[in-house]
The first five atom37 places (N, CA, C, CB, O) and aatype in JSON, in Angstrom:
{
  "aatype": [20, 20, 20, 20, 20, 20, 20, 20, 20, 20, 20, 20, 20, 20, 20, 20, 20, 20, 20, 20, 20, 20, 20, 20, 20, 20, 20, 20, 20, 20, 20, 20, 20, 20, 20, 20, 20, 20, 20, 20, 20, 20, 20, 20, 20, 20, 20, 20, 20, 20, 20, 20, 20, 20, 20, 20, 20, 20, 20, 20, 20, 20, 20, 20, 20, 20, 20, 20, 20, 20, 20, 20, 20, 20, 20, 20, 20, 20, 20, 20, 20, 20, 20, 20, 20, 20, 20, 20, 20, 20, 20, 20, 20, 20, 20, 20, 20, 20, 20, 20],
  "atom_mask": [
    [1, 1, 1, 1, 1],
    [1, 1, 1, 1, 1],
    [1, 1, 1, 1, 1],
    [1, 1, 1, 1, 1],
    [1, 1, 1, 1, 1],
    [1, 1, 1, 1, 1],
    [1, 1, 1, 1, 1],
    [1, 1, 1, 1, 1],
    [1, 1, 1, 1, 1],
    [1, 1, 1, 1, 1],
    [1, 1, 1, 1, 1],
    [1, 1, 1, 1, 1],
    [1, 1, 1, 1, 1],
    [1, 1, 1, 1, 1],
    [1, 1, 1, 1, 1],
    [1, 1, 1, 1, 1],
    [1, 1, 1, 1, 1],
    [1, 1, 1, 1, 1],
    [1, 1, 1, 1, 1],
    [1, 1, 1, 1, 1],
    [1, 1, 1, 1, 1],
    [1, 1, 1, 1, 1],
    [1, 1, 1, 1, 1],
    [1, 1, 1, 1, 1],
    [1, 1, 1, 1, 1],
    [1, 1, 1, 1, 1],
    [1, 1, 1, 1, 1],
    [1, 1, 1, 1, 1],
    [1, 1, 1, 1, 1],
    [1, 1, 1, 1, 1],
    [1, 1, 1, 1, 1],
    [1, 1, 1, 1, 1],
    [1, 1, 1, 1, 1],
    [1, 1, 1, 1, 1],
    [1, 1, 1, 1, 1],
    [1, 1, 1, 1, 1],
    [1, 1, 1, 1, 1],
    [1, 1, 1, 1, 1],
    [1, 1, 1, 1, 1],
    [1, 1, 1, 1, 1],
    [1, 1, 1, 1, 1],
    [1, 1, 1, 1, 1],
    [1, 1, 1, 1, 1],
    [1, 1, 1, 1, 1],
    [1, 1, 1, 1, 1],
    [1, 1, 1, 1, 1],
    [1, 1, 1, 1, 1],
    [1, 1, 1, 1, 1],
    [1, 1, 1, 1, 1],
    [1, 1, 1, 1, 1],
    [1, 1, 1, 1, 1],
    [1, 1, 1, 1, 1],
    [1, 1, 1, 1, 1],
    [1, 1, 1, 1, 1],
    [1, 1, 1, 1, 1],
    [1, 1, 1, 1, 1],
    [1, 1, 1, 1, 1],
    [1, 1, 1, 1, 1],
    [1, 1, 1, 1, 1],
    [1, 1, 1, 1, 1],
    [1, 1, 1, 1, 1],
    [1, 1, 1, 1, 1],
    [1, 1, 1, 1, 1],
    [1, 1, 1, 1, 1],
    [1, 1, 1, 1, 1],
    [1, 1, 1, 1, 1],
    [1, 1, 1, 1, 1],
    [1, 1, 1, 1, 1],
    [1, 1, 1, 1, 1],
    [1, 1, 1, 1, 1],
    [1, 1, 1, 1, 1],
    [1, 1, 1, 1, 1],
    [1, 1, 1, 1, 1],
    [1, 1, 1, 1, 1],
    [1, 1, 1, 1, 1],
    [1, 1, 1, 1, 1],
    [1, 1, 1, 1, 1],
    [1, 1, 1, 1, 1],
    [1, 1, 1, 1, 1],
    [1, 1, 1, 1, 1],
    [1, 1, 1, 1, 1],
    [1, 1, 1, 1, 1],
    [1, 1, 1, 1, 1],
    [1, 1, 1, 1, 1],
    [1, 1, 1, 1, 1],
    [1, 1, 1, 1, 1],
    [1, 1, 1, 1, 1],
    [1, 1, 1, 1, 1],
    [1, 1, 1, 1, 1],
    [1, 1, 1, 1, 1],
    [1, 1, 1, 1, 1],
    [1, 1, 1, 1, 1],
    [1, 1, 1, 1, 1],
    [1, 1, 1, 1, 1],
    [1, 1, 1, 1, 1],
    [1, 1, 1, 1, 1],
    [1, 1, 1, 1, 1],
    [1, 1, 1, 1, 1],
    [1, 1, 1, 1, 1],
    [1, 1, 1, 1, 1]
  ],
  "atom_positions": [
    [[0.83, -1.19, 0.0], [0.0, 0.0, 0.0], [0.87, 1.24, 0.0], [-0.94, 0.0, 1.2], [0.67, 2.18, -0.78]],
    [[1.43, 1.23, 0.53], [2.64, 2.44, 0.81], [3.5, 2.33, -0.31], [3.65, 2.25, 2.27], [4.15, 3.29, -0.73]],
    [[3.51, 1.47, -0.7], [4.59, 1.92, -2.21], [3.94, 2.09, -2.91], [5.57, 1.07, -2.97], [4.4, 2.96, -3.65]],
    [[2.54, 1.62, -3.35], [1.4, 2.24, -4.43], [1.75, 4.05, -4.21], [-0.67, 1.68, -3.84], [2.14, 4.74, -5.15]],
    [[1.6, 4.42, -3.24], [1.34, 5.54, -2.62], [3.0, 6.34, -3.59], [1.22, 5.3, -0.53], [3.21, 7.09, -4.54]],
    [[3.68, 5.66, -2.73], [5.02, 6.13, -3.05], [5.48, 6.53, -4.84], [5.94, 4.89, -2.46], [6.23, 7.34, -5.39]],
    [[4.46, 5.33, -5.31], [4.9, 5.06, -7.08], [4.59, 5.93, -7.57], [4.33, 3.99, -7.99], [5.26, 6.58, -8.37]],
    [[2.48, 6.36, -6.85], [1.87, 7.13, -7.57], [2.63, 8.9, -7.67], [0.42, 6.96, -6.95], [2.83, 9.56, -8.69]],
    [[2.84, 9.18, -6.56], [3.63, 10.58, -6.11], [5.32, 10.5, -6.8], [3.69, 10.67, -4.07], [6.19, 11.37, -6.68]],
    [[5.42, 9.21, -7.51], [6.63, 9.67, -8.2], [6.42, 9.9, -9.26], [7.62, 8.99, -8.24], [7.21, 10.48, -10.01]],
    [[5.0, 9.36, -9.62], [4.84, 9.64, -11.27], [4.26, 11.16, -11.67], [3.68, 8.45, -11.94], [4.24, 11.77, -12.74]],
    [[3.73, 11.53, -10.17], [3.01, 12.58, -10.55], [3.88, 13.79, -10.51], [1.84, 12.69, -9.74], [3.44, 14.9, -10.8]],
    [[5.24, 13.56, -10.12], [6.09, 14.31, -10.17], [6.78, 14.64, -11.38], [6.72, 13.98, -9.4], [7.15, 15.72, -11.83]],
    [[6.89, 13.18, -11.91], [7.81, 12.91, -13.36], [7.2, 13.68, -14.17], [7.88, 11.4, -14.06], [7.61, 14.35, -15.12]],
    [[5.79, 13.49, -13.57], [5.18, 14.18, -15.09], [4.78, 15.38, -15.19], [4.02, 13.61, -15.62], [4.08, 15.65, -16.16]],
    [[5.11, 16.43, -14.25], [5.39, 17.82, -13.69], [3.69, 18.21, -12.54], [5.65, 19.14, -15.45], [3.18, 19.32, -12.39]],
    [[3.37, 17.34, -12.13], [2.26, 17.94, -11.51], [2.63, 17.99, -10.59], [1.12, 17.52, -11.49], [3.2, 17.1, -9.95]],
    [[2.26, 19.65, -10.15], [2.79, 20.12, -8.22], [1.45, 19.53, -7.5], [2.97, 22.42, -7.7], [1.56, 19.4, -6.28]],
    [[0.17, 19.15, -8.11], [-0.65, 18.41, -6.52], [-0.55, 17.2, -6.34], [-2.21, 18.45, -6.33], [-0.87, 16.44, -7.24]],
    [[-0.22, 16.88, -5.51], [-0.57, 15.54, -5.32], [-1.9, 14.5, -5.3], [-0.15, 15.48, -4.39], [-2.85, 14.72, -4.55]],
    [[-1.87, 13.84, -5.82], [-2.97, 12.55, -6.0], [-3.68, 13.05, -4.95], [-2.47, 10.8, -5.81], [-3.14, 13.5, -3.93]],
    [[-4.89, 12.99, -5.13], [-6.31, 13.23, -4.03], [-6.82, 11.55, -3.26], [-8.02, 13.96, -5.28], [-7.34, 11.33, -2.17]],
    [[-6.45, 10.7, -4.27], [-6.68, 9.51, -3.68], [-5.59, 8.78, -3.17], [-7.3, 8.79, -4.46], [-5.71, 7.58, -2.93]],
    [[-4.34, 9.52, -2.97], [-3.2, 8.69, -2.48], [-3.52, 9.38, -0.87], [-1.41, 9.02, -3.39], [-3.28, 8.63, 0.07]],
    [[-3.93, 10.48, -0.61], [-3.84, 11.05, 0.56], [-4.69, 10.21, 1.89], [-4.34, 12.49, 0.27], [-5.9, 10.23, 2.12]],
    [[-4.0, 9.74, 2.38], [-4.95, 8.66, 3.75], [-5.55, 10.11, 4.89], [-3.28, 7.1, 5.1], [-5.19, 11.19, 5.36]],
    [[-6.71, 9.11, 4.85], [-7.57, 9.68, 6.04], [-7.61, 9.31, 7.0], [-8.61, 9.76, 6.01], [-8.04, 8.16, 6.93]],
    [[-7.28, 9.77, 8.65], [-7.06, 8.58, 9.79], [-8.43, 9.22, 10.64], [-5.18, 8.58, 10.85], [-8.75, 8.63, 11.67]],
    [[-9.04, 10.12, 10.33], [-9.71, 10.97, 11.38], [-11.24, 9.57, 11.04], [-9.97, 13.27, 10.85], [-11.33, 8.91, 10.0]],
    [[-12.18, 9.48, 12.2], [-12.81, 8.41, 12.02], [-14.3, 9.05, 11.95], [-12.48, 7.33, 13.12], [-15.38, 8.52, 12.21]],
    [[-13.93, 10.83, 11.35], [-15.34, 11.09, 10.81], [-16.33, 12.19, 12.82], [-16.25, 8.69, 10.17], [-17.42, 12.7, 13.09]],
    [[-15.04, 11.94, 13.51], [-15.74, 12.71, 14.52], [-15.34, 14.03, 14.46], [-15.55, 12.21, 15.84], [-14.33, 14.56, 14.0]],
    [[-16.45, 14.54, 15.08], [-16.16, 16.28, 14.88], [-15.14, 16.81, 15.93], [-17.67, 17.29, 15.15], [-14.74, 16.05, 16.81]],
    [[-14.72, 18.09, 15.84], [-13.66, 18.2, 16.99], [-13.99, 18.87, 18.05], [-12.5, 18.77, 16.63], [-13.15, 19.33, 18.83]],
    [[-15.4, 18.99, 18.2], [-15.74, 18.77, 19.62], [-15.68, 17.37, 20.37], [-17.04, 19.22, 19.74], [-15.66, 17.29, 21.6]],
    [[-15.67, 16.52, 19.72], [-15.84, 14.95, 20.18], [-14.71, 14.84, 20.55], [-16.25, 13.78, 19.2], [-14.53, 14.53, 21.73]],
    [[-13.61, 15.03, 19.73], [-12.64, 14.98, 19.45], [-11.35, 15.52, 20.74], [-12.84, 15.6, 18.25], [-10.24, 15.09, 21.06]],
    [[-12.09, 16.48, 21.12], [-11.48, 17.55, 22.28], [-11.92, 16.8, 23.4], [-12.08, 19.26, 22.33], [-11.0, 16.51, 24.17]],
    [[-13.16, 16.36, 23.77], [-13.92, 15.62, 24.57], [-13.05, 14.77, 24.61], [-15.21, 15.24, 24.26], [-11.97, 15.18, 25.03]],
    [[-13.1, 13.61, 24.3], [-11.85, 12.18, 24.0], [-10.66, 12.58, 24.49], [-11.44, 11.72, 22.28], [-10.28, 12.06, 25.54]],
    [[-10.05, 13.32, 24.01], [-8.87, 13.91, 24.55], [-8.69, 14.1, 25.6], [-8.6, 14.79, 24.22], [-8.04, 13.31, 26.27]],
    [[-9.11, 15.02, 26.0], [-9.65, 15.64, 27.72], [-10.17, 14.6, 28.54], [-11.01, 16.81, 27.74], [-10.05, 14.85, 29.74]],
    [[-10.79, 13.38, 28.23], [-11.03, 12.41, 28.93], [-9.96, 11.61, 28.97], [-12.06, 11.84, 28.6], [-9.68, 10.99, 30.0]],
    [[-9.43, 11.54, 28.15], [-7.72, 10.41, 28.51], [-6.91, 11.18, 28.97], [-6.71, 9.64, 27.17], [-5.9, 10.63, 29.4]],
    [[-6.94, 12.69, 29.1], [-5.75, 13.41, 29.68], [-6.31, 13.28, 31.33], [-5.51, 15.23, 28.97], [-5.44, 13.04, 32.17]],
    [[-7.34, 13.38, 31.66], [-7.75, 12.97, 33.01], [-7.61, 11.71, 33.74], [-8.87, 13.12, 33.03], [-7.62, 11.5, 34.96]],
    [[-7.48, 10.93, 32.74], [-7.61, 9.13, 33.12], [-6.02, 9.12, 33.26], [-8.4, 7.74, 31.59], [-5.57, 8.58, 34.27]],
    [[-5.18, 9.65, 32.39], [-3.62, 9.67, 32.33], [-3.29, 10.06, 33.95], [-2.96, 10.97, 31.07], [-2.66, 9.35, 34.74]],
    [[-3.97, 11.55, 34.24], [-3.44, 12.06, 35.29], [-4.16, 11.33, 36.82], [-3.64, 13.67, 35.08], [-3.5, 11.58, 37.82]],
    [[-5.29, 10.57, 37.02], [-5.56, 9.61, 37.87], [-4.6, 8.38, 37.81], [-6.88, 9.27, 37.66], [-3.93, 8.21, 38.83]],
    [[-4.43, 7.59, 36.87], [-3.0, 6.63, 36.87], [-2.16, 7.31, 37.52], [-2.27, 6.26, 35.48], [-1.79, 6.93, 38.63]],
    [[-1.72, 8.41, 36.98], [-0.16, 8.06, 37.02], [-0.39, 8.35, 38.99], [1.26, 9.51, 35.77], [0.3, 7.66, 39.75]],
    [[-1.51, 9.53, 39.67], [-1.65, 9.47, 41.0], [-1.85, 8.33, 41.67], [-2.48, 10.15, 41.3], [-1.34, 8.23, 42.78]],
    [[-2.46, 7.48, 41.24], [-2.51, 5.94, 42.1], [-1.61, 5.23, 41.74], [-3.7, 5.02, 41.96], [-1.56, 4.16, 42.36]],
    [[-0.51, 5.43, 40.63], [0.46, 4.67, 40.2], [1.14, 4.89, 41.79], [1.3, 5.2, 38.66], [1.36, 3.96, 42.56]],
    [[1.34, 5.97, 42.02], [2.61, 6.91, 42.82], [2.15, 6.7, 44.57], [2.53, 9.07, 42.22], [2.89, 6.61, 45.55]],
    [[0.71, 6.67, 44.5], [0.82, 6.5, 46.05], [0.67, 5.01, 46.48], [-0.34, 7.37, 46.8], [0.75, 4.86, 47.7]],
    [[0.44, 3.82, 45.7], [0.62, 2.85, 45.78], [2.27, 2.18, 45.7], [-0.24, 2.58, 45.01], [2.59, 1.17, 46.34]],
    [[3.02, 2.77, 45.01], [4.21, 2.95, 45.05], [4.95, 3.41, 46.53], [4.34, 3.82, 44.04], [5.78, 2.62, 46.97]],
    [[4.65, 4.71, 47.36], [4.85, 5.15, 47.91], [3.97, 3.83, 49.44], [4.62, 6.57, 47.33], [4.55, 3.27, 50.37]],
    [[3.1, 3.8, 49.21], [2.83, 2.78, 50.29], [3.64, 1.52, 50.26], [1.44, 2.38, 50.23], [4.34, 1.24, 51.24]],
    [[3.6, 0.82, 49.32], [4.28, -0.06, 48.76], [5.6, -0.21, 49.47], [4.36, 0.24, 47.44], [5.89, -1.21, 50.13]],
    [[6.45, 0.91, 49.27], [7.79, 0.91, 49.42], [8.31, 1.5, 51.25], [8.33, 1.97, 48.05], [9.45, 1.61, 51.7]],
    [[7.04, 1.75, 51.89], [7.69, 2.24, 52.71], [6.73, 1.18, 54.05], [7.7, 4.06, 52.58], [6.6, 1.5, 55.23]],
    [[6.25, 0.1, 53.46], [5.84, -0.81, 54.66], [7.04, -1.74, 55.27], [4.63, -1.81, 54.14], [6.93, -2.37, 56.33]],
    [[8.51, -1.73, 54.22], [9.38, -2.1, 54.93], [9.65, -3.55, 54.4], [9.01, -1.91, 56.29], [9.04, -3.85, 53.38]],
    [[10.41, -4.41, 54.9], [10.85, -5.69, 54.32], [11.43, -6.73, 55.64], [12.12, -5.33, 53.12], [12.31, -6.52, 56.46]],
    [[10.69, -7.68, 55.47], [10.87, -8.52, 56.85], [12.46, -9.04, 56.75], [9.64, -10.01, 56.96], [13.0, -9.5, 55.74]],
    [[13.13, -8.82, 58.22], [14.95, -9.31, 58.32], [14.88, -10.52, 58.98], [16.15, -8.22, 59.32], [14.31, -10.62, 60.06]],
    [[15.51, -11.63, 58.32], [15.65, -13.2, 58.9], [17.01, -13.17, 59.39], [15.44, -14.53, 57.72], [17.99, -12.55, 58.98]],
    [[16.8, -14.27, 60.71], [18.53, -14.43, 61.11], [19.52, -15.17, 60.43], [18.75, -15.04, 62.36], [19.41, -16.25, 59.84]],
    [[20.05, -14.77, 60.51], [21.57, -15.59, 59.58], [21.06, -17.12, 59.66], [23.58, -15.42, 60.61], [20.37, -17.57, 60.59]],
    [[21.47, -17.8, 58.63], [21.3, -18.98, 59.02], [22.35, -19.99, 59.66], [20.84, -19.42, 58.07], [23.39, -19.55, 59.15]],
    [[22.68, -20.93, 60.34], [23.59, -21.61, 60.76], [24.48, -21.66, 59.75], [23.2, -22.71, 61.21], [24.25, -21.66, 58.53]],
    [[25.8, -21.73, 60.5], [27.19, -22.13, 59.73], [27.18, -23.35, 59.64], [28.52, -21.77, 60.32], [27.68, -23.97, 60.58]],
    [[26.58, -24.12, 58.47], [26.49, -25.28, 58.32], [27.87, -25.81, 57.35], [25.09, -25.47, 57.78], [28.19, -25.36, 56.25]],
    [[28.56, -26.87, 58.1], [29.82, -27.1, 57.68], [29.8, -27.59, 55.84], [30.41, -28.32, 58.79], [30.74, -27.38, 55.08]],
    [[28.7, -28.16, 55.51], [28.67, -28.62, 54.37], [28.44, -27.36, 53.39], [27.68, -29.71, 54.33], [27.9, -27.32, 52.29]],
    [[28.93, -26.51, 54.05], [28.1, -24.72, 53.13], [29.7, -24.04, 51.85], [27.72, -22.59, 55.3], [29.81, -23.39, 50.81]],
    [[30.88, -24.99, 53.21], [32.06, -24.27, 52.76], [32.98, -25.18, 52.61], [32.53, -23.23, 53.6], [33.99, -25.11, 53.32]],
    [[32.83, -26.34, 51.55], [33.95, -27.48, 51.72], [34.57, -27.28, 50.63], [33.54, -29.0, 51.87], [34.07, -27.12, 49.52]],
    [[35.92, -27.3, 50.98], [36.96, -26.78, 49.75], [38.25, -28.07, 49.78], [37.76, -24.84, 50.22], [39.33, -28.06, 50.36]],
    [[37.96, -28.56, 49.37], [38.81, -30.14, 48.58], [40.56, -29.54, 48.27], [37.78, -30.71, 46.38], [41.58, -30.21, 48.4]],
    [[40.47, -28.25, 47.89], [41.43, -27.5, 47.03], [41.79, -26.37, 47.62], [40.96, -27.18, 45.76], [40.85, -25.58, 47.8]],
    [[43.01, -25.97, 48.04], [43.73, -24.55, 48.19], [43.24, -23.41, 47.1], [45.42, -24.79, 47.98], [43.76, -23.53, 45.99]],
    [[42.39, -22.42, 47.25], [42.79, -21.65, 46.31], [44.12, -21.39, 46.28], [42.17, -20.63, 46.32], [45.0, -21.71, 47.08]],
    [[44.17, -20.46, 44.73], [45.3, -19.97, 44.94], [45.71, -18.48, 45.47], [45.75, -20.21, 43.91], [46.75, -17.94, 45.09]],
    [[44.81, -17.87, 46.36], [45.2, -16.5, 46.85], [45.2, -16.81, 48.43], [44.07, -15.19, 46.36], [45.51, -15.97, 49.27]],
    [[44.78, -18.24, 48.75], [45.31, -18.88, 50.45], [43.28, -19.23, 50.86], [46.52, -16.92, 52.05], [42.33, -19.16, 50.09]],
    [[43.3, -19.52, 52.07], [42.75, -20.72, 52.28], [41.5, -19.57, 52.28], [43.26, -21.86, 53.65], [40.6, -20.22, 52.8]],
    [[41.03, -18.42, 52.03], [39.82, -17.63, 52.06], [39.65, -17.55, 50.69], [39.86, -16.25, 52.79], [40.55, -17.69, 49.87]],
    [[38.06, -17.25, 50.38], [38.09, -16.77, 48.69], [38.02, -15.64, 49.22], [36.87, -17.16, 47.4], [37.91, -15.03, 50.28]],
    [[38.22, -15.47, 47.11], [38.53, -14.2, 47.33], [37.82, -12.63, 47.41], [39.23, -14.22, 46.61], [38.39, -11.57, 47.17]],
    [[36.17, -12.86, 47.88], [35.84, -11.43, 48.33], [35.22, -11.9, 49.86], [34.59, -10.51, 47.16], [34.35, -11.16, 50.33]],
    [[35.59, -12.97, 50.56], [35.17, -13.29, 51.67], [35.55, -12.17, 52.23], [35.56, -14.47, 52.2], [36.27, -11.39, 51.62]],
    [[34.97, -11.84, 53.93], [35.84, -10.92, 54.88], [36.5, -11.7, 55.47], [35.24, -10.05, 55.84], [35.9, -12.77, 55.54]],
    [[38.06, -11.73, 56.27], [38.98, -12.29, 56.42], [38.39, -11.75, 57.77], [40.3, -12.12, 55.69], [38.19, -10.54, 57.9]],
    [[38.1, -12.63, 58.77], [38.16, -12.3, 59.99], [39.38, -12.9, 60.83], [36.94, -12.61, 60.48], [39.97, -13.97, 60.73]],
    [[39.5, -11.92, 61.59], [40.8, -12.25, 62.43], [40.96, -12.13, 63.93], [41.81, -11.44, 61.97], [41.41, -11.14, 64.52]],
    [[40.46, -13.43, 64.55], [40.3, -13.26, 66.39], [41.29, -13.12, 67.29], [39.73, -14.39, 67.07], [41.03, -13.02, 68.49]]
  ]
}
């Protein structure tokens, strides 16, 4: 469809006409007047601006009820069995090296 479009506006060029095809020109408007039109508008610019407010305070509740803290779990010996020396010594290497 779009290259029909494209072909026709090259021919109508070739062949020196400055208007363009009347039937190549697409119509998207669906025939409502622009009071309707303004209406529609103005009703999604309202619906936009209710979202995005319940987006934000649900967000804001959301984020500030906090996050439940569990205790460490046991140092269970089977957590850290190393068969093998690294090679930077017996800690890896972004462990914290504690030292008693």
């Amino acid at each position: 469809m779009a290259s029909a479009i494209v072909r026709s506006s090259l021919r109508a060029a070739l062949r020196g006409g400055s208007r363009p095809n009347p039937a190549s020109k697409r119509l998207f408007s669906s025939g409502a007047s622009a009071d309707e039109e303004a209406h529609e508008a103005a009703k999604w610019e309202k619906i936009t601006y209710v979202g995005i407010a319940a987006c934000t305070i649900l967000a804001f509740v959301n984020l500030s009820k906090g996050h439940p803290h569990f205790e460490e779990p046991p140092p269970y010996p089977y957590l850290h069995i190393r068969n093998k020396e690294f090679p930077w010594g017996p800690d890896g290497l972004f462990e914290v090296k504690e030292h008693h």
